[in-house]
C-alpha positions as CSV (number, residue, x, y, z in Angstrom):
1,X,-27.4,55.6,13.8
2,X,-29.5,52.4,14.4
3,X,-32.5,53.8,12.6
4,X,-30.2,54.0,9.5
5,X,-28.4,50.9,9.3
6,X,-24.6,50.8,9.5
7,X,-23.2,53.9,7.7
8,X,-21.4,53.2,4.6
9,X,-19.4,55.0,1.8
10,X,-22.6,55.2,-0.3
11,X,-25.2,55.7,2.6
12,X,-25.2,59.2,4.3
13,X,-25.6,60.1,7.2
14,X,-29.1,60.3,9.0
15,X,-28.8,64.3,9.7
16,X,-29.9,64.2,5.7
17,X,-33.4,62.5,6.9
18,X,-36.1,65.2,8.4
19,X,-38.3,63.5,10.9
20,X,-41.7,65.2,11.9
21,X,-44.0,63.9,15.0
22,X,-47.4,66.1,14.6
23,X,-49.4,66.7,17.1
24,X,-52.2,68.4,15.3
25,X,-55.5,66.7,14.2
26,X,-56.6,66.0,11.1
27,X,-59.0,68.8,10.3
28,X,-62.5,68.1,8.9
29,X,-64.9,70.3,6.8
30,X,-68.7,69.8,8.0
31,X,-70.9,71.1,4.9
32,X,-74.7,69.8,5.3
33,X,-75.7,67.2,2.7
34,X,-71.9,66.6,1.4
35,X,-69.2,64.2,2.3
36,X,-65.6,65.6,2.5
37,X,-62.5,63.7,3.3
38,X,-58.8,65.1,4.3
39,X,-56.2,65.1,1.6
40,X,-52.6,65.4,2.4
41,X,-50.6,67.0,-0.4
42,X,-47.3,65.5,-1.2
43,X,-44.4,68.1,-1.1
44,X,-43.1,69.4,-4.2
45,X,-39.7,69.9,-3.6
46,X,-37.6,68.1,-0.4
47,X,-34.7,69.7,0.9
48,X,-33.2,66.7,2.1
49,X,-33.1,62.7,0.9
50,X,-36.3,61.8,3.1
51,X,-39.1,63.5,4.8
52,X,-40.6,60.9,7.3
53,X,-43.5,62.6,9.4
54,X,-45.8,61.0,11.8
55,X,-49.7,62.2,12.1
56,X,-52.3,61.4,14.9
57,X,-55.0,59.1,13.4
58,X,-58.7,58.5,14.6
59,X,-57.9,55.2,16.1
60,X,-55.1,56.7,18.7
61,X,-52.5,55.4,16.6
62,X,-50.0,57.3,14.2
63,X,-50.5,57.7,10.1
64,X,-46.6,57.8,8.5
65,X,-46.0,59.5,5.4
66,X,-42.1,59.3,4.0
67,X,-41.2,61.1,0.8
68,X,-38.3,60.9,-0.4
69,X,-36.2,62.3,-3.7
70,X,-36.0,60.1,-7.0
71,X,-32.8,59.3,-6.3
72,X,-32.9,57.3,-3.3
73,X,-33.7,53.6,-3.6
74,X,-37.0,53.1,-2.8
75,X,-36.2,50.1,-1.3
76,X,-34.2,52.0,1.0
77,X,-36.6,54.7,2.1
78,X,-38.9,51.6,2.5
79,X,-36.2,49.9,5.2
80,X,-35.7,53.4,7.2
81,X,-39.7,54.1,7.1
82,X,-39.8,49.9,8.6
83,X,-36.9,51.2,10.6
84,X,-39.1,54.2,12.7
85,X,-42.1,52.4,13.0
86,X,-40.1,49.4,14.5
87,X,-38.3,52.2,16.9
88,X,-41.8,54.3,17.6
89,X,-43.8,50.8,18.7
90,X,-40.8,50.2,21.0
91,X,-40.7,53.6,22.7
92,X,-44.5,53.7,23.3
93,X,-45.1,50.5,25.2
């Protein structure tokens, strides 16, 4: 429960939170005399409150994206996405 914060009467539980660690690469498209870049599509519907996943990037390091449904602060998806990269850095040193 420490990557949601004390649980309260308005705060559920974090089983409502879907957390993703990829392991695939970013894929590229090589097409002579063009540029192309990776775009990663937001989701159009979420079955739960957030959808935090975690992507390789170039550098060695990890791209976050966290979605979440209109009706969660965003202050508080912002806290819980602060929340798993504090908790990731400390479990990779």
């Amino acid at each position: 429960m420490a990557l949601a914060g004390p649980q309260t009467p308005d705060r559920p539980a974090l089983f409502q939170i879907l957390f993703a660690l990829q392991d695939n690469k970013t894929p590229t498209l090589d097409i002579t005399g063009a540029r192309s870049r990776f775009h990663r599509q937001h989701y159009l519907d979420l079955p739960l409150e957030l959808h935090a996943e975690f992507w390789p990037h170039d550098d060695g390091g990890l791209w976050m994206t966290l979605y979440h449904q209109p009706d969660i602060a965003e202050a508080t998806a912002k806290q819980l996405a602060a929340n798993f990269t504090r908790a990731l850095g400390e479990i990779s040193r």
